[in-house]
C-alpha positions in Angstrom: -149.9 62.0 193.3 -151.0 64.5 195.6 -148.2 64.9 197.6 -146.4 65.2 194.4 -147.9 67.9 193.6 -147.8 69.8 196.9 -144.3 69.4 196.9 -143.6 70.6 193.7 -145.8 73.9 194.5 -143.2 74.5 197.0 -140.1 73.6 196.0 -140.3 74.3 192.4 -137.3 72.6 190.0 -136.3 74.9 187.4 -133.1 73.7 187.1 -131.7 73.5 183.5 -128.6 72.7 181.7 -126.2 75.8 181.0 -126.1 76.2 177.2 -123.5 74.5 175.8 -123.1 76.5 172.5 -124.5 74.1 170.0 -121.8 71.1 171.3 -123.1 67.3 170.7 -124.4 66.2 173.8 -124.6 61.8 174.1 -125.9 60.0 171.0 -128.8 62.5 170.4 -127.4 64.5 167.6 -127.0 67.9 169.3 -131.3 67.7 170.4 -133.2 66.4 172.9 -135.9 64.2 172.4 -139.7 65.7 173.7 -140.1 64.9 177.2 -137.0 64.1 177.9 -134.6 66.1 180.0 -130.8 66.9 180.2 -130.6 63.8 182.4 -132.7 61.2 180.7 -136.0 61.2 182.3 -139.2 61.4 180.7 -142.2 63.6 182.0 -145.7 62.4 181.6 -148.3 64.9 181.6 -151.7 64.4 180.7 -153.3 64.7 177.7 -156.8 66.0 179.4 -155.0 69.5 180.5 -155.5 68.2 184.4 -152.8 68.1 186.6 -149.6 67.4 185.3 -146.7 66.4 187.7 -142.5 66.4 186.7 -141.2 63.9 188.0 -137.3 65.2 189.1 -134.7 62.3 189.9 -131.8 63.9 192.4 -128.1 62.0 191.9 -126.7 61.7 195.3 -124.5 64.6 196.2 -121.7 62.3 197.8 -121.1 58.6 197.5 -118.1 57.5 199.9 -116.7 60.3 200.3 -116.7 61.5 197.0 -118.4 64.5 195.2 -120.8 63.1 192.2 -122.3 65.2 189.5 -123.7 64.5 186.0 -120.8 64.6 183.8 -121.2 65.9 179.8 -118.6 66.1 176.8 -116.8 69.3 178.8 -117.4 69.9 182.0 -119.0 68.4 185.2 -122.3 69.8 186.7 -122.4 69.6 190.2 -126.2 68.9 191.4 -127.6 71.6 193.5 -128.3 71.3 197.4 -131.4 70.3 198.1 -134.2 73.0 198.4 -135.5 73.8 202.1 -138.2 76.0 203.5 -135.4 78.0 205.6 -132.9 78.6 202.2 -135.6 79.5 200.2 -136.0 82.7 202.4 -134.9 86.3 201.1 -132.3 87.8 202.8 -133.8 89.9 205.5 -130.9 91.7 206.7 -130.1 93.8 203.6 -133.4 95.1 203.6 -133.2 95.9 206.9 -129.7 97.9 206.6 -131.1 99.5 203.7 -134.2 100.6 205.1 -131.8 102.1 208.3 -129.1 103.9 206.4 -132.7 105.3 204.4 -134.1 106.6 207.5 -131.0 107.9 209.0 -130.8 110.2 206.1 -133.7 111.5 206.3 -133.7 112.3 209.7 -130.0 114.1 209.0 -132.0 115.8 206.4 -135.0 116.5 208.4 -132.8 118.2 211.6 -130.6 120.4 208.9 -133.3 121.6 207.0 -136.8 121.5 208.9 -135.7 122.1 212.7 -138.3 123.7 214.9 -138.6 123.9 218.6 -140.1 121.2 220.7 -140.6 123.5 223.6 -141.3 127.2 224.3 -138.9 127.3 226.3 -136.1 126.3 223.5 -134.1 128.2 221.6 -136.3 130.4 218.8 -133.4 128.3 216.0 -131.4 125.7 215.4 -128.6 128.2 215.9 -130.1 131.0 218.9 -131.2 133.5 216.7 -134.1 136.1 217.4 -136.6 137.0 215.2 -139.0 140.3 214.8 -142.1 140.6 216.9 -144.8 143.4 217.5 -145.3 145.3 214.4 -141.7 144.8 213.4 -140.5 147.2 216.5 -139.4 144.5 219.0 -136.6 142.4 218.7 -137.0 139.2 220.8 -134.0 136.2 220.9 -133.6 133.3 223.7 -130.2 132.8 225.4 -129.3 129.3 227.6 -127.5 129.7 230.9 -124.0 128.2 230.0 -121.7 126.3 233.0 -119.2 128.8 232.2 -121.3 131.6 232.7 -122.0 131.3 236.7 -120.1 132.5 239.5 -119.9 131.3 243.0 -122.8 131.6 243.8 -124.3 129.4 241.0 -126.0 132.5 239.3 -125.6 134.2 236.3 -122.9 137.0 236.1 -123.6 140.3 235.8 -121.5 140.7 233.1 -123.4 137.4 231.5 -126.6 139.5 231.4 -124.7 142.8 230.2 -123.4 140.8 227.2 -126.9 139.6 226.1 -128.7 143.3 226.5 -125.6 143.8 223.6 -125.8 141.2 221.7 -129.8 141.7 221.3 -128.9 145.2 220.2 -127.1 144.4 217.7 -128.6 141.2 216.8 -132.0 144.0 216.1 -129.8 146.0 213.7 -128.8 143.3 212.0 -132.4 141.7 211.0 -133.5 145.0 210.3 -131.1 145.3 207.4 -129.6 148.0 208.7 -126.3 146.8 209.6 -123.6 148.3 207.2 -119.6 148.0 207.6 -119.2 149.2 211.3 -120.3 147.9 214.7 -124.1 148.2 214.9 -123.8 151.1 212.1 -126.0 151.8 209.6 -125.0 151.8 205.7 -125.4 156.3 206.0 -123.4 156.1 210.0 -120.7 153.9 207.7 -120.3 156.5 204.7 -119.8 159.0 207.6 -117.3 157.1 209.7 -119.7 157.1 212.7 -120.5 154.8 215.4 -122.7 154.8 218.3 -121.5 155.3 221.7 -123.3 154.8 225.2 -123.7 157.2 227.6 -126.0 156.1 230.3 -127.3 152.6 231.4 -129.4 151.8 234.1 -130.2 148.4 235.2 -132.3 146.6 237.5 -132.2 142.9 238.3 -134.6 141.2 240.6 -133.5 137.5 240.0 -130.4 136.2 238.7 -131.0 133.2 236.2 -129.4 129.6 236.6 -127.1 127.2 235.2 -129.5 125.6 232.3 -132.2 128.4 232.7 -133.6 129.8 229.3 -134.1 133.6 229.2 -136.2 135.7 226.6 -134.9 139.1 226.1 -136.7 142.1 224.1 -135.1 145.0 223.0 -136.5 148.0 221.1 -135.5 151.9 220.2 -137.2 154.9 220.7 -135.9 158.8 220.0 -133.9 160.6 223.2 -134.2 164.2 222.3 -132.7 165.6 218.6 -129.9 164.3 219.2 -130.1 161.0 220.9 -131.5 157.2 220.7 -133.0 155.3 223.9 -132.9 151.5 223.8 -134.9 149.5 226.3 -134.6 145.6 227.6 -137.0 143.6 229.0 -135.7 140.0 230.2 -138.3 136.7 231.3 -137.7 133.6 232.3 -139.0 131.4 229.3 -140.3 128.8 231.9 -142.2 131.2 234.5 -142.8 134.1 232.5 -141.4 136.4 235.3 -139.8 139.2 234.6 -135.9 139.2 236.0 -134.1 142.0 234.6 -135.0 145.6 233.2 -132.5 147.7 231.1 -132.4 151.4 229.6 -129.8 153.0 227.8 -129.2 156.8 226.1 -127.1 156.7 223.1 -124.9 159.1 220.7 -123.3 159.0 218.1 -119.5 159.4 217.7 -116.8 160.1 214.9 -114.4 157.3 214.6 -111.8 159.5 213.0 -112.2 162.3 215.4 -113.7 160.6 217.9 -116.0 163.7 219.0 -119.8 163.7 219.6 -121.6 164.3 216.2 -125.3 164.8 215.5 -127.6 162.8 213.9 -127.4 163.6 209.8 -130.9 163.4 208.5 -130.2 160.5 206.2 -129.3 158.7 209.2 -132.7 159.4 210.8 -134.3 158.5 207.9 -133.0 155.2 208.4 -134.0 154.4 211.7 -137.4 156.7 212.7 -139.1 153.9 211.2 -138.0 151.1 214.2 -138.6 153.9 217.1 -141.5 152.7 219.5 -143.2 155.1 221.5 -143.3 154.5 224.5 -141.8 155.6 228.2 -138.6 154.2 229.6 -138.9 150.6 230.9 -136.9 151.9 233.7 -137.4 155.3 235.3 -134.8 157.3 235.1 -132.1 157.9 237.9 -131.7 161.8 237.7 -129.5 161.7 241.3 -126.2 163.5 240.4 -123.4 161.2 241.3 -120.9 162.7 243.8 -117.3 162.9 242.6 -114.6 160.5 243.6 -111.1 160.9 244.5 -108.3 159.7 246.3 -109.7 161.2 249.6 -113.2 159.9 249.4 -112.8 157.0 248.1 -112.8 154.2 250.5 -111.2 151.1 248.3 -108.9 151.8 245.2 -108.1 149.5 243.0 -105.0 150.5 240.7 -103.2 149.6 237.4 -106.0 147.5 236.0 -105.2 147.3 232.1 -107.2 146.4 229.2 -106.9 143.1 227.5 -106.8 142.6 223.6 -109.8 140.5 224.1 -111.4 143.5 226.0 -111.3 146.0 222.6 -114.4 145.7 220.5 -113.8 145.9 216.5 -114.0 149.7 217.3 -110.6 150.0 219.0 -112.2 150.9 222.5 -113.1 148.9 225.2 -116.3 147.2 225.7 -118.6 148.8 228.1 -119.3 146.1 229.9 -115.8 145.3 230.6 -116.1 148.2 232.8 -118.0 146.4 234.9 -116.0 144.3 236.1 -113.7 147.0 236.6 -116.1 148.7 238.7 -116.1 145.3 241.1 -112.7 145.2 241.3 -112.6 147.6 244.2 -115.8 146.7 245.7 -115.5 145.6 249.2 -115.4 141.7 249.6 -117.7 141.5 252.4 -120.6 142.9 249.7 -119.6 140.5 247.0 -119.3 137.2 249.7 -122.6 138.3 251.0 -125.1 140.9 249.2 -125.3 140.7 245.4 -126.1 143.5 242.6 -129.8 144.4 242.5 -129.5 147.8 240.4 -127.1 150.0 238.5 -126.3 153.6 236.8 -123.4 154.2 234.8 -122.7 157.3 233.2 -120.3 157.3 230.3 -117.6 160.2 230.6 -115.3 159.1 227.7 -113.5 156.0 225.9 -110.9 153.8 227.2 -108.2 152.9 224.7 -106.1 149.8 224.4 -103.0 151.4 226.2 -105.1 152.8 228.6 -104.2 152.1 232.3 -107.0 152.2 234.7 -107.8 153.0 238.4 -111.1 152.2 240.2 -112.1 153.6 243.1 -115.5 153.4 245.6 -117.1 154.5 248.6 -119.9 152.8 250.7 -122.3 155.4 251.4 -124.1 155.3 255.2 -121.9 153.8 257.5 -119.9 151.5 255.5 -119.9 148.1 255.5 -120.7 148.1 259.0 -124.2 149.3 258.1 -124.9 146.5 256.0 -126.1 143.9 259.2 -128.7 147.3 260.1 -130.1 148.3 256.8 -129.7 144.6 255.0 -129.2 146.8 251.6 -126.1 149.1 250.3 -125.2 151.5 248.2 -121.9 152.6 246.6 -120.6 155.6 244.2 -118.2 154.2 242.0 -115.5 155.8 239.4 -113.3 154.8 237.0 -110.6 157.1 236.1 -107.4 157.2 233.5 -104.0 157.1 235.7 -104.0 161.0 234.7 -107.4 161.6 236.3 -110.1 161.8 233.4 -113.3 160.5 234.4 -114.0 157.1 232.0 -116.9 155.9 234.4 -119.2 157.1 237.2 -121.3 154.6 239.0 -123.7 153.9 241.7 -124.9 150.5 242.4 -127.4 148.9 244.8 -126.9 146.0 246.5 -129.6 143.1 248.8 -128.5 141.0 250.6 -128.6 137.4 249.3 -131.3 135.2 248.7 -133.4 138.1 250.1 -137.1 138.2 249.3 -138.1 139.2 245.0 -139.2 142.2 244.4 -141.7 140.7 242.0 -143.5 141.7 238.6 -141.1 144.4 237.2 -142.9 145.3 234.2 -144.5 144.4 230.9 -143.1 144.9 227.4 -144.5 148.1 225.9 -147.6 148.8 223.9 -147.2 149.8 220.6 -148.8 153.6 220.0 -152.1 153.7 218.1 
């Protein structure tokens, strides 16, 4: 009796007869009898309220061969198979697939929606963009060393870096809001067809970053006389916190119809007076006057170098730091195979359209390259010049020799004025 009744607690029968729509069923008149099942067998149960126990009798599911079931006025019922512990078991896999395809979802979701950095020194968002720091007055964004960014020697190009001192700047005007139609314009610049133009940089590089290295750069504006706008750079390395690069630049502002020099309207200073930090010049400024170049002084010439339409900004002149490379293409081999660019002045003469053809000249001052196994650095006067003769570009650049010693701490990013 007891194992009866552990057996049934187990393996409970619930198994019924399908309706059969009021049909007469055997000599019973439609109805079953009390106690008595679809197939005939009585339950006892106990009048007490004890324990009451159903008895179940199974038909064989095969005799010789031969599928048996209970067979009724319209159809044949086939028993079930019997009931084991394993069959009895939900089916554990569905959950599990739906529980995955749940929390893939929500990790999709989570990366979308909620990214944030793991690292410091990872990108400031999921897609590289900088974000305001310092009183709203310093722009700061994080760039990764790409493969196709390094040259030969494994470094960073000059170029690479030139390219994220601009796309900082512009990257600054556009958070502030004050982006309107043209290239780093504001909405007023834009109602007046002007643009801004460079006309000095200077650049100092003590360390040139890596393949998979993550630089910080900072960027802010301050006045250059009435007439004028200074913008400043400051790049780290996110891992060391050493400072690699230093960058200062004098800017006016241009007529894109005329294309002459223009002066700053006072609705355009109201606009941006309120992002100028004062403070000095992160790099002191070069006031040497750059010799003139020409066919007779000039060492190396490089001629017929044209511009690309991949070189032309959306302003119809060619990017400034297309130049550069320019510049390089007369620089003596020996310098590029074994020194490499440790500082630079360019001074803006005019703009360099897309039919433009360009020559580029330079002279190693001292005693030439020869000097450079004495000295161990070099310096060379550079110009770029329209196939006419009008100045675009005058240079001069400083090279050490490779792998030479750092110069070290270069500066800190500026203090706010009280």
């Amino acid at each position: 009796m007891v194992a009866s009744a552990a057996t049934a607690a187990f393996f409970p029968a619930t198994s019924s007869l399908p309706d059969s729509g009021g049909r007469n069923s055997g000599n019973y008149g439609g109805s079953l009898p009390a106690g008595v099942d679809a197939r005939g067998i009585k339950s006892k149960s106990s009048s007490s309220g004890k324990l009451q126990v159903k008895a179940n009798a199974q038909a064989p599911s095969k005799v010789n061969g031969t599928k048996v079931g209970i067979k009724t006025d319209d159809d044949v019922i086939s028993s079930p198979p019997p009931r084991t512990f394993i069959n009895t078991l939900p089916d554990w896999s569905m959950l599990l697939a739906a529980i995955t395809t749940i929390f893939l979802a929500a990790e999709k979701q989570w990366m979308m929606l909620d990214w944030k950095p793991k690292r410091p020194d990872m990108l400031g968002g999921p897609f590289g963009f900088g974000r305001i720091v310092q009183d709203g007055l310093v722009f700061r964004e994080n760039f990764s060393i790409r493969s196709y960014e390094i040259g030969a020697d494994r470094t960073a190009s000059i170029e690479t870096l030139m390219n994220h001192l601009q796309e900082t700047a512009l990257n600054h005007v556009k958070s502030a809001g004050l982006l309107g139609d043209g290239f780093g314009s504001t909405p007023e610049m834009a109602k007046r067809n002007l643009i801004w133009v460079v006309s000095k940089m200077q650049v100092l590089v003590d360390r040139y970053p890596t393949w998979g290295d993550v630089v910080q750069v900072d960027t802010w504006v301050a006045a250059s006389g009435k007439n004028g706008m200074r913008r400043d750079w400051l790049v780290r390395d996110c891992k060391t916190g050493d400072v690699i690069t230093r960058a200062s630049s004098l800017w006016v502002m241009m007529n894109k119809e005329t294309r002459r020099l223009s002066k700053i309207p006072d609705e355009v200073r109201a606009e941006i007076e309120g992002y100028y930090l004062d403070s000095p010049p992160i790099v002191d400024e070069d006031g040497r006057k750059l010799p003139k170049l020409d066919d007779k002084t000039a060492e190396y010439i490089r001629t017929g170098l044209t511009p690309r339409w991949s070189d032309l900004d959306v302003n119809q002149h060619v990017n400034n730091v297309k130049y550069i490379g320019w510049i390089l293409e007369s620089a003596p081999l020996p310098i590029l195979e074994s020194h490499e660019l440790a500082a630079m002045t360019l001074e803006y003469r005019r703009e360099c359209r897309k039919d433009s053809v360009v020559q580029s000249l330079t002279s190693v001052l001292g005693n030439g390259v020869g000097d450079m196994a004495i000295s161990g650095y070099v310096e060379c006067q550079h110009l770029l010049r329209l196939e006419g003769g009008a100045e675009i570009v005058k240079g001069r650049t400083v090279w050490r020799p490779k792998y030479a010693n750092r110069f070290g701490s270069m500066g800190q990013l500026p203090a706010a004025s009280a």
